[in-house]
ZAKETOR-375410 format. One line per 2 residues: their letters; for each residue z, x, y of C-alpha. Coordinates in Angstrom, 2 decimals, padded with zeros to 5 digits, always signed. Layout:
N
A> Z:X:Y; ... .
***
This chain:
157
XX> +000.00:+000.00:+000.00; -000.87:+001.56:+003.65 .
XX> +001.55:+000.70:+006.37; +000.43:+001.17:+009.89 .
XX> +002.97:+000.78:+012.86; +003.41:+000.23:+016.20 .
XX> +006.25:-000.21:+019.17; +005.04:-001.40:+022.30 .
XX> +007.04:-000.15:+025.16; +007.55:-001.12:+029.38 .
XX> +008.49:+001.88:+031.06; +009.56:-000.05:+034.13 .
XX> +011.44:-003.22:+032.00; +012.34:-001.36:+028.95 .
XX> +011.04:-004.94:+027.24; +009.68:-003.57:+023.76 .
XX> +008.57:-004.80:+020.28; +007.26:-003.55:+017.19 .
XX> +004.77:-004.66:+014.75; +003.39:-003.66:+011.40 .
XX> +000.35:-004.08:+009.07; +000.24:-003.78:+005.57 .
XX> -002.97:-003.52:+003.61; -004.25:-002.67:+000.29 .
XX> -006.84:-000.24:-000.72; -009.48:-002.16:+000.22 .
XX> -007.77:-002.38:+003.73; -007.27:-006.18:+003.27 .
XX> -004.20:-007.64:+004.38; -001.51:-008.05:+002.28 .
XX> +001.64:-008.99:+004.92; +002.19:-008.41:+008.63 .
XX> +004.86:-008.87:+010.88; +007.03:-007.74:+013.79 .
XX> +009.63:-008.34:+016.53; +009.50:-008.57:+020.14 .
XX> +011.93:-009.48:+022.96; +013.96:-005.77:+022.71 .
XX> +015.31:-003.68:+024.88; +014.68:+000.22:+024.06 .
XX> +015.26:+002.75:+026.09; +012.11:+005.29:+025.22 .
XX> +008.67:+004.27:+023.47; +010.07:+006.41:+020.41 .
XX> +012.48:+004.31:+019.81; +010.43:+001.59:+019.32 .
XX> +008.09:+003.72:+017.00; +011.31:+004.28:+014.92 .
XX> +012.25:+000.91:+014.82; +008.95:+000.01:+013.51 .
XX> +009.04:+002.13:+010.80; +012.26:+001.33:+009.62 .
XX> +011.48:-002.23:+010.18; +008.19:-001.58:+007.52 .
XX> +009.81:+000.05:+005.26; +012.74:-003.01:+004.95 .
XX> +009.58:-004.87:+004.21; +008.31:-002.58:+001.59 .
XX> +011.38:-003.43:-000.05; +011.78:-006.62:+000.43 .
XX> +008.08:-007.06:-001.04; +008.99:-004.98:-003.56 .
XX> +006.65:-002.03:-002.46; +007.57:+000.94:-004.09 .
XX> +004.68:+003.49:-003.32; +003.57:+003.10:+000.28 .
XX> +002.03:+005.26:+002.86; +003.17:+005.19:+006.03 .
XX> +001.18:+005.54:+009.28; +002.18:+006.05:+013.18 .
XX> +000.12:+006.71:+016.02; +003.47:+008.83:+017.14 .
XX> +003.12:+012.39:+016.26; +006.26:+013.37:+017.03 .
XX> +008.80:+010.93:+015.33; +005.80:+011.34:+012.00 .
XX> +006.33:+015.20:+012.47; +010.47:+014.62:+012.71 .
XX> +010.07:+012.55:+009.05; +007.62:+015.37:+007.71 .
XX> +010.81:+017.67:+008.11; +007.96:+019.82:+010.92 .
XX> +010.37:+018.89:+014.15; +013.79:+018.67:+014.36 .
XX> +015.60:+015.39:+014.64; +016.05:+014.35:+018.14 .
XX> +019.81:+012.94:+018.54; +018.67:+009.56:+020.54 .
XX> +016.62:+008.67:+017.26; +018.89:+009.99:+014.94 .
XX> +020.26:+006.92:+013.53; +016.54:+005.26:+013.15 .
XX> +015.59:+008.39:+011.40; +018.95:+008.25:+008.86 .
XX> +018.37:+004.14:+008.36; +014.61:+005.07:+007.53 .
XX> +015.80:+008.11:+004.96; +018.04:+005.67:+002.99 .
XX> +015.19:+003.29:+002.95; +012.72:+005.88:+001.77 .
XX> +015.66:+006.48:-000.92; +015.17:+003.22:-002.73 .
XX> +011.57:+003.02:-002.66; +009.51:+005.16:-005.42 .
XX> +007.18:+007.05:-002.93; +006.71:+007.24:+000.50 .
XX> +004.20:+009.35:+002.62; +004.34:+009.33:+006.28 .
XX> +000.82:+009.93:+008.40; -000.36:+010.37:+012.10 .
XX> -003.04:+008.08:+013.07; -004.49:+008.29:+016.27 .
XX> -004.20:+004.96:+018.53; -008.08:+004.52:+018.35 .
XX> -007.70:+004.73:+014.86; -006.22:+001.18:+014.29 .
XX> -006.25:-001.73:+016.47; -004.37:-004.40:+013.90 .
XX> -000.82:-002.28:+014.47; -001.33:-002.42:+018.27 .
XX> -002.49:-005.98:+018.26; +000.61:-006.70:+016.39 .
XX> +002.83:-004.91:+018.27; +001.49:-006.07:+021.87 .
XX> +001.54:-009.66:+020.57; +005.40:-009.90:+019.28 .
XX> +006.39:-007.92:+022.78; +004.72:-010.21:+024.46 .
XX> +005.71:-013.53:+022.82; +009.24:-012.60:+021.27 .
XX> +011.03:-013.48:+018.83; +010.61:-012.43:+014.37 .
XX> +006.82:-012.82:+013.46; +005.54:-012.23:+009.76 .
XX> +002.25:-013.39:+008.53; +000.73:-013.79:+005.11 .
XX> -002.46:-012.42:+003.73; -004.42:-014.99:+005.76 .
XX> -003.10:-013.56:+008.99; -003.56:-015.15:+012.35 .
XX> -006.91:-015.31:+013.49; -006.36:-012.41:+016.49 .
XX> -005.18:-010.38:+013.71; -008.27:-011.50:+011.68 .
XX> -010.76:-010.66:+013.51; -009.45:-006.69:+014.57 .
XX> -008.95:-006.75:+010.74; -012.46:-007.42:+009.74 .
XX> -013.82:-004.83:+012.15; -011.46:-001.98:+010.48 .
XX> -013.31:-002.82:+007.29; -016.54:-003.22:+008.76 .
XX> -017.31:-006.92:+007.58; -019.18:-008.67:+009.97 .
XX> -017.13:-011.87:+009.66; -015.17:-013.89:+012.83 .
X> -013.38:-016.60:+013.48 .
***
């Protein structure tokens, strides 16, 4: 299962939100969800949270090999073991260890932010809107239709 994450951040508010994607190896969607109407006080921490937030779905799912992708370098590099921990995100980076702990593997990847829309879709819409969103395989059609361009089908609705 690939996991691809997002926070969305306000500098000036501090408003923030997180979403996630989850898609199978034909990069159809499986589950997506997220939750907006926080209060962080960087962008990173809303990367972590997103993480750990996918990752309590992988289990919840029962998901037990999953890749994991971020379009932040650094808080990927600080779960590669490349940077050290930085001790604002150190609890989000313990929670997300003891979650990688139950699940059978986990790999954690960079992805650029041009190199997939559906996490920042997801993540702009549940700042935005607030409040716990998770969608099935069917997906809301916003989420459709940046989904179907990822995997090249030339389908909309």
């Amino acid at each position: 299962m690939k996991v691809n994450c997002d926070g969305a951040w306000c500098a000036k508010t501090s408003k923030s939100g997180y979403g996630w994607v989850m898609r199978d190896f034909a990069g159809l969607l499986q589950v997506a969800g997220g939750e907006g109407g926080l209060f962080f006080n960087t962008a990173a921490m809303a990367e972590a949270a997103a993480i750990r937030a996918a990752l309590w779905a992988c289990l919840e799912l029962g998901y037990a090999d999953v890749e994991i992708e971020s379009d932040s370098q650094v808080i990927i590099s600080m779960l590669n073991g490349k940077y050290g921990v930085d001790s604002t995100l150190e609890c989000y980076i313990h929670d997300i260890g003891q979650l990688v702990s139950q699940l059978q593997e986990v790999r954690f990847g960079f992805i650029k932010w041009n190199g997939n829309a559906a996490m920042h879709v997801v993540a702009s819409y549940v700042a935005s809107h607030g409040g716990v969103f998770r969608w099935d395989a069917i997906g809301p059609e916003f989420l459709f239709n940046v989904l179907t361009e990822d995997v090249n089908i030339p389908i909309r609705i």
